[in-house]
C-alpha positions in Angstrom: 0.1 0.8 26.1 1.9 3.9 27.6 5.5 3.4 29.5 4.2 2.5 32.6 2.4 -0.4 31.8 5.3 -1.3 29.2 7.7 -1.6 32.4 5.1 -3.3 34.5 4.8 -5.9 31.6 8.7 -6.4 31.7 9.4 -9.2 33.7 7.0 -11.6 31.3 8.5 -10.5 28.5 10.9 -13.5 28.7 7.7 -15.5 28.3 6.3 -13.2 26.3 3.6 -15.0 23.6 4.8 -14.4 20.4 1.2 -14.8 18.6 -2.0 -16.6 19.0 -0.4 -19.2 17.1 2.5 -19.6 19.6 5.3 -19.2 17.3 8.6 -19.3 18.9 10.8 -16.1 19.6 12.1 -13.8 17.0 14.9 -11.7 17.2 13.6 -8.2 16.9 16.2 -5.5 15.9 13.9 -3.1 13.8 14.4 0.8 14.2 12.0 3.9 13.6 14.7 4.1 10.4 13.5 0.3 9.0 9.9 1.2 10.3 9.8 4.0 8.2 11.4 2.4 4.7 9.2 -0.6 5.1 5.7 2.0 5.2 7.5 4.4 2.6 7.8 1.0 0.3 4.0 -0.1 1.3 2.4 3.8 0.8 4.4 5.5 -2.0 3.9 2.8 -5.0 3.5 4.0 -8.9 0.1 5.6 -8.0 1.8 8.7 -6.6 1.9 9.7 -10.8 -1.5 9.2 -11.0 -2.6 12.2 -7.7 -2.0 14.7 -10.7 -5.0 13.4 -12.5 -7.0 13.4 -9.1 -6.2 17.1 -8.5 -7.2 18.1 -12.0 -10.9 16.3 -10.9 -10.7 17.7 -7.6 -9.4 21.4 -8.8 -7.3 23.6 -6.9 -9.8 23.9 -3.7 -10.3 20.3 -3.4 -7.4 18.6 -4.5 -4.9 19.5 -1.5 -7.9 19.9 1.0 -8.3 15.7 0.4 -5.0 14.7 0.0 -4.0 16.4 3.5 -7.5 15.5 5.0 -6.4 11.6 4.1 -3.3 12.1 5.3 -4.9 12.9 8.3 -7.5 9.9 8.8 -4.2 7.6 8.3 -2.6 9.0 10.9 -5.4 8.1 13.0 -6.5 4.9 12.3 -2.6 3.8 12.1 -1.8 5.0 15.6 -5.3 3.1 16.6 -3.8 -0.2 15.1 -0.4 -0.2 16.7 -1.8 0.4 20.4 -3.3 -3.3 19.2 0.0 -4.8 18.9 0.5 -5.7 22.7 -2.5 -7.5 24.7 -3.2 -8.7 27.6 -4.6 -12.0 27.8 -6.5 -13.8 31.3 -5.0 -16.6 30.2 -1.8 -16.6 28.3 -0.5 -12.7 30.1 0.9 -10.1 27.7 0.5 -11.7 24.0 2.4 -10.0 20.9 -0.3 -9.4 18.0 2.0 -9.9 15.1 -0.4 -9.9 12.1 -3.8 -8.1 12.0 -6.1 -11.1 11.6 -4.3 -12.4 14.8 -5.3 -8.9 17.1 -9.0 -9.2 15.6 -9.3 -12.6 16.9 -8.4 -11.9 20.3 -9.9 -8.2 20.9 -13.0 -9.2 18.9 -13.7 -13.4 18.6 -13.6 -15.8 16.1 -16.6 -14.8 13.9 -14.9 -11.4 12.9 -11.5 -13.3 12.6 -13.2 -15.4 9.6 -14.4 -12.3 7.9 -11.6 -10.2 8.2 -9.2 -13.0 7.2 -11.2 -13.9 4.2 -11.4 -9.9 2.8 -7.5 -9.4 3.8 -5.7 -12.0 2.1 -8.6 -11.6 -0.6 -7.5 -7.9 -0.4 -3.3 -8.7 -0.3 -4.2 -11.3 -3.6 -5.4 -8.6 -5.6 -2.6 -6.2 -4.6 -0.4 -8.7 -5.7 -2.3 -8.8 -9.4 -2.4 -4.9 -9.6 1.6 -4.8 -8.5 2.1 -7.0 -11.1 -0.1 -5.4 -13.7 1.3 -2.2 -13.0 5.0 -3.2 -13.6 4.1 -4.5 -17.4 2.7 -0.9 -17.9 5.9 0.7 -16.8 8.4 -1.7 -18.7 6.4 -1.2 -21.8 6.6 2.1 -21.5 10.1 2.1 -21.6 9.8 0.6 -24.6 7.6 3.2 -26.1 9.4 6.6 -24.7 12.6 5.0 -26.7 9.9 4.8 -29.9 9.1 8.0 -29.6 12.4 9.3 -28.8 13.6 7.4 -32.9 10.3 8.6 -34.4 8.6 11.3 -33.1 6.2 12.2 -30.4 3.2 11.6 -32.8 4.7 7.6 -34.2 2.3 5.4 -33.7 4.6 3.7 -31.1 1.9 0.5 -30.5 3.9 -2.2 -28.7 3.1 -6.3 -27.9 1.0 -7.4 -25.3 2.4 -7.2 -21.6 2.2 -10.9 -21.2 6.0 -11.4 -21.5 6.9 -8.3 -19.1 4.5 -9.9 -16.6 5.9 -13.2 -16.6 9.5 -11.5 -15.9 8.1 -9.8 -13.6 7.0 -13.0 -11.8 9.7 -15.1 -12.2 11.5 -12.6 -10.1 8.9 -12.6 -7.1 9.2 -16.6 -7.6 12.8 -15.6 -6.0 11.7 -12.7 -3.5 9.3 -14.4 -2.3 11.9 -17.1 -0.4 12.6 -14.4 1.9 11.3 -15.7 5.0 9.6 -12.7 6.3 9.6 -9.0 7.2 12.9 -9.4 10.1 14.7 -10.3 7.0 13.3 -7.9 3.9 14.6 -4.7 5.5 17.4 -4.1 2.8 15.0 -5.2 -0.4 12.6 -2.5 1.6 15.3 0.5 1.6 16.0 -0.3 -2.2 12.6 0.0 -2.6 11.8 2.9 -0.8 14.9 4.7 -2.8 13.4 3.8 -5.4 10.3 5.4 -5.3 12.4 8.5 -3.5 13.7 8.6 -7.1 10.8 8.7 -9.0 8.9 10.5 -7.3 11.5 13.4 -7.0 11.6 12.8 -10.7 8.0 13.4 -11.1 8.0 16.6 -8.9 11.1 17.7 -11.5 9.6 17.4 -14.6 6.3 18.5 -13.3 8.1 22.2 -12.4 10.2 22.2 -15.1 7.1 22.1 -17.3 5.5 24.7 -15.4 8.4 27.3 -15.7 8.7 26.3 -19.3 5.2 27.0 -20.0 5.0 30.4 -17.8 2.0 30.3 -16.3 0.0 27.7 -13.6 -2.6 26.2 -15.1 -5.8 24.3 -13.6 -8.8 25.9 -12.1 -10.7 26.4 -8.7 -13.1 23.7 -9.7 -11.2 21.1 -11.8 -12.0 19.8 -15.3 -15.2 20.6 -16.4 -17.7 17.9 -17.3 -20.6 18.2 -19.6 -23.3 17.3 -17.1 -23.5 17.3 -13.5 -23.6 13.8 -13.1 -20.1 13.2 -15.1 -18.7 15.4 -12.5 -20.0 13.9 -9.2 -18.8 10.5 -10.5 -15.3 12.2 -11.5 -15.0 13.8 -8.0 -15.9 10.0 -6.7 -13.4 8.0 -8.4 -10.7 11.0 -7.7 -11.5 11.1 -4.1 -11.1 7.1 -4.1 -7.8 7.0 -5.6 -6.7 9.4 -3.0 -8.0 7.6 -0.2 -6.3 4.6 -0.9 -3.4 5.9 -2.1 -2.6 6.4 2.3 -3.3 3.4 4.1 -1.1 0.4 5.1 -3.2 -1.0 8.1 -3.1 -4.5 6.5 0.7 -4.6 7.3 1.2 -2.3 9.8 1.4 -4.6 12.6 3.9 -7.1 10.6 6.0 -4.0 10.6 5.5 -3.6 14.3 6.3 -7.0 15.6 10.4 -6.4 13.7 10.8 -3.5 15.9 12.9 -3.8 19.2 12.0 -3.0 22.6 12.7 -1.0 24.7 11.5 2.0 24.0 7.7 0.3 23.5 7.4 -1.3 20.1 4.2 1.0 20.1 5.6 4.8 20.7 8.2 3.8 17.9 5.6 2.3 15.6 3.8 6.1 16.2 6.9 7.8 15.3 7.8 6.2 12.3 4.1 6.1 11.3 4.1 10.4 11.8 7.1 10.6 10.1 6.3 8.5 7.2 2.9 9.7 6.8 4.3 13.8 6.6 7.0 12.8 4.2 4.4 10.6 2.1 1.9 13.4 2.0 4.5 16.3 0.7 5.6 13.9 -2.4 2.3 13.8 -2.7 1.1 17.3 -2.7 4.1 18.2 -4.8 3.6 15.7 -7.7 -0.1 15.8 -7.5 -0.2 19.7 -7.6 3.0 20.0 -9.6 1.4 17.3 -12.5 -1.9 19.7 -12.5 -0.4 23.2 -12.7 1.9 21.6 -15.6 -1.0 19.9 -17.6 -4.7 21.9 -16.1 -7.5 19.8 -18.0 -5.1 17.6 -20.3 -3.4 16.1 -16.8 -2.9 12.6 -18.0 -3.4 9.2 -15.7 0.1 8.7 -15.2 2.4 11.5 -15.6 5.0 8.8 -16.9 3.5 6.2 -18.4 0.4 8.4 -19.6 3.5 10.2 -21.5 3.0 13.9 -20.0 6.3 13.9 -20.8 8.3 12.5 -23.8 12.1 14.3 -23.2 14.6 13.3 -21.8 13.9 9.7 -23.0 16.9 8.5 -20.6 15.6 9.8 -17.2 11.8 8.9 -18.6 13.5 5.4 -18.8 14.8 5.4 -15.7 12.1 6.0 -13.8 10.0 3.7 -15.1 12.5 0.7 -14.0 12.7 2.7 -11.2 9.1 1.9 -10.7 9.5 -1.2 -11.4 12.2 -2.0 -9.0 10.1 -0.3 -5.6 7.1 -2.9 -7.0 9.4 -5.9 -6.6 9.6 -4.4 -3.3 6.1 -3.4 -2.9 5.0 -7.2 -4.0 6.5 -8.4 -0.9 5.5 -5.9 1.5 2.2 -7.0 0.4 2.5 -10.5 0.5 4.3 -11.1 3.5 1.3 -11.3 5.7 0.1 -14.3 3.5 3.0 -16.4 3.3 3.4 -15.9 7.1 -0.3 -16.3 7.6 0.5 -19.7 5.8 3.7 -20.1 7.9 2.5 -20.1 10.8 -1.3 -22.0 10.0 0.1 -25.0 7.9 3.8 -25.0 8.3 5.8 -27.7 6.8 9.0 -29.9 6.8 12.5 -28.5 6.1 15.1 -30.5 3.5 18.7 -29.4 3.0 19.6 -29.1 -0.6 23.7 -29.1 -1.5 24.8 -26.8 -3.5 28.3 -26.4 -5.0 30.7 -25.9 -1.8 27.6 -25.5 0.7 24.3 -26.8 1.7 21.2 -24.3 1.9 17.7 -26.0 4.6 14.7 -25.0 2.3 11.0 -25.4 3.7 9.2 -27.8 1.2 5.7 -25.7 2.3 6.7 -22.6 1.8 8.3 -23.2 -1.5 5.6 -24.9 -3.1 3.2 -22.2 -1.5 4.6 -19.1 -2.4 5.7 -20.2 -5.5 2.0 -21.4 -6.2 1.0 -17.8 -5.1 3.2 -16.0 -7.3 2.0 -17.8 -10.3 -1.6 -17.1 -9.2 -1.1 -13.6 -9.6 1.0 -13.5 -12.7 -1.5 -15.7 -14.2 -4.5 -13.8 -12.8 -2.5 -10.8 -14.5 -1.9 -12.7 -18.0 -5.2 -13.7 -18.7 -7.7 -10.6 -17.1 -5.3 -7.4 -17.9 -7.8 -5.3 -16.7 -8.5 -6.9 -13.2 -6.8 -3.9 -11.8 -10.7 -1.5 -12.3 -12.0 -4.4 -10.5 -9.7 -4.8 -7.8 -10.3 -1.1 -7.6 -13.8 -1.8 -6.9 -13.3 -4.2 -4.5 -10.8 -2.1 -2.6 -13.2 0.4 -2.1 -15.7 -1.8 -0.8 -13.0 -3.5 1.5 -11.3 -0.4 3.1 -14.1 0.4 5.6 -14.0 -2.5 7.1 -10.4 -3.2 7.3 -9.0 -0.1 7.7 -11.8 2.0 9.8 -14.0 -0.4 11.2 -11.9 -3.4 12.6 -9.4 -1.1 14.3 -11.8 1.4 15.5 -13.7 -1.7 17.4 -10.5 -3.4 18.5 -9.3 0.1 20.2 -12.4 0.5 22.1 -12.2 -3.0 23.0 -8.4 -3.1 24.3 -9.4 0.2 26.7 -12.7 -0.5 27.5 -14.2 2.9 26.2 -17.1 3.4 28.0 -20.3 3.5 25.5 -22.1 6.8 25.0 -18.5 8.5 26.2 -16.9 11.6 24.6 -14.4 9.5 23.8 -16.5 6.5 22.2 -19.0 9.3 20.1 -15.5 10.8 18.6 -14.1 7.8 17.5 -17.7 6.4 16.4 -18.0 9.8 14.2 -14.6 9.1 12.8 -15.4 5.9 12.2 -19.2 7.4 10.3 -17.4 9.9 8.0 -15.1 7.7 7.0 -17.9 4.9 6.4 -19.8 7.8 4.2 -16.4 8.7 2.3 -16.0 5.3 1.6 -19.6 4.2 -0.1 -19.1 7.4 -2.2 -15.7 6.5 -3.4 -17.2 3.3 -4.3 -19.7 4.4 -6.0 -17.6 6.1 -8.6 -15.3 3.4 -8.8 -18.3 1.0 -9.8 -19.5 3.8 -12.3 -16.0 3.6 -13.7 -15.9 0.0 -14.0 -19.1 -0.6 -15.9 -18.6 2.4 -17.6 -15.6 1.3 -18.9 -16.5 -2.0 -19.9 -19.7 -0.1 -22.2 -17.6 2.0 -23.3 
């Protein structure tokens, strides 16, 4: 909604609907600043380590060309989305969208409302499982760049399972996940997003230090040779796919929007912090992707930390790793948030007070039991099936066409009434088919990779 109609809205904005749940008002004091950390924290997680090993697939022609092309197609489809955020309604006048299941019921009915609610929170679940998953591999690795540090870079350095690390790890997001939603996370999302600032900075650091150590760039036009054809096409697949959703936070885009203030319109803020993120997302991206590759050329590992690219100096290895670890307990919540509010606002629940020493806290019997019964889910998800995170993988890719191409291409042309067969309607419509083609090719490498994997 441009300026105009944002000032025509105005004067029902003291009546303004706060969802299609009819929740009431919320104090809104976001900025492009608290925008911007809570997308940095959502986009930039521990897979920025792993680009490196997507460029080495890719090679030096393809690599960049797809990270920026991605870059791109987020840009897009984000700026689609928060156009969404503000409706109006025949019956109910301007309405605030503030969660993306809420803006597909209303631009496209109830039938696509059960489908995309079903494949988000399914989608936000597994997040929550790889999140977790991820942060056992990064404290154990701490454990193992001290081992090697004592012994040697060719000890054996085996360590226990990452049961107990996980369980830490959840007992924490047992706390987190109290917070009552995004208008009150925005310091846990600047730690975060320093946080993986850090790391990544790290990452780009060692990955040129290695370079001018080693006096030459390595890598090739092409990428890592394979020993057939096929090997390489599937390669090229599952590198494209991490790239592509390495980008996109559409799932939690418009809980983002609905903390910012107004005026200006929550939308033209939404767009800049979205640009702004998005360019500084895809530089630490370009830089430890190609950085990682030029250091390592056909021996890039997965992860340039906890795939042990490097081994010296132990300390900062360590510190970035619980670096990582620290932006995931932010990342969790980013993640989660649209659940628990989802659940918030659906189910509800009756408040208690509890005393505590010298004061009294109100605590929301639901919410406690639910999120607490979420966060155990994961973890326990995580405990028993360690290697859920290939098949949430798989999953992902099947999932991202739909809810992050398809649902906001459909509720843009609905909100503005795009005239079919328009320039305007074909353009977004072939945005919409590329990215559709893009997508069934990145998941078909990701399945290859999966049941490879398990033959293997």
């Amino acid at each position: 909604m441009g300026s105009g109609d944002r000032q025509a809205a105005e004067p029902l904005l003291g009546k303004l609907s706060e969802s299609s749940s009819g929740e009431h008002t919320v104090k809104r004091t976001g900025t492009v600043w608290t925008a911007m950390a809570h997308i940095i924290t959502a986009v930039i997680g521990s897979g920025v380590l792993s680009l490196a090993w997507s460029v080495a697939q890719l090679g030096w022609a393809g690599g960049p060309a797809a990270m920026v092309f991605f870059a791109g197609v987020t840009a897009v489809q984000s700026s689609l989305i928060a156009d969404c955020y503000i409706s109006h309604d025949p019956e109910r006048g301007v309405v605030r969208n503030r969660s993306y299941v809420d803006a597909v019921r209303l631009y496209l009915g109830e039938k696509s409302h059960l489908f995309c609610c079903f494949f988000l929170n399914f989608s936000l679940f597994g997040t929550g499982v790889v999140y977790t998953l991820t942060s056992a591999t990064s404290m154990r690795a701490i454990q193992r760049s001290n081992c090697y540090h004592r012994e040697g870079h060719d000890a054996a350095c085996s360590v226990g399972g990452d049961g107990y690390y996980m369980l830490l790890f959840g007992l924490a997001q047992v706390v987190l996940s109290q917070i009552p939603g995004f208008h009150d996370m925005t310091g846990l999302s600047v730690f975060a997003a320093a946080m993986s600032f850090f790391y990544a900075f790290v990452g780009v650091g060692l990955g040129l230090a290695k370079v001018i150590s080693n006096g030459v760039i390595m890598g090739s036009i092409g990428g890592v040779p394979m020993v057939s054809t096929p090997q390489k096409v599937w390669r090229v697949s599952q590198a494209v796919g991490d790239i592509l959703f390495a980008y996109p936070f559409s799932l939690v885009l418009l809980e983002i929007e609905d903390t910012l203030r107004s005026p200006p319109p929550e939308n033209e803020t939404m767009k800049k912090a979205t640009r702004a993120s998005i360019v500084i997302t895809a530089f630490f991206y370009l830089c430890c992707g190609c950085l990682g590759y030029a250091a390592f050329g056909d021996g890039t590992p997965g992860n340039l930390l906890t795939g042990f690219g490097f081994y010296e100096p132990y300390w900062l290895i360590d510190l970035d790793n619980l670096c990582i670890v620290l932006h995931l307990l932010g990342g969790y919540q980013v993640y989660t948030q649209p659940v628990f509010g989802f659940a918030d606002r659906h189910f509800g629940g009756a408040a208690f007070d509890v005393k505590l020493p010298g004061t009294a806290r109100r605590v929301n019997a639901f919410r406690l039991c639910f999120r607490t019964a979420f966060v155990a889910a994961t973890t326990a998800l995580a405990v028993w099936f360690p290697y859920f995170n290939e098949v949430i993988g798989l999953l992902g890719a099947f999932t991202f066409w739909p809810l992050a191409i398809y649902f906001p291409v459909e509720m843009y042309l609905t909100r503005n009434k795009v005239e079919p067969w328009s320039r305007q309607w074909l353009a977004i419509h072939a945005f919409s088919s590329v990215c559709f083609l893009i997508c069934v090719f990145a998941s078909v490498g990701s399945a290859v990779g999966v049941f490879g994997s398990e033959t293997s």
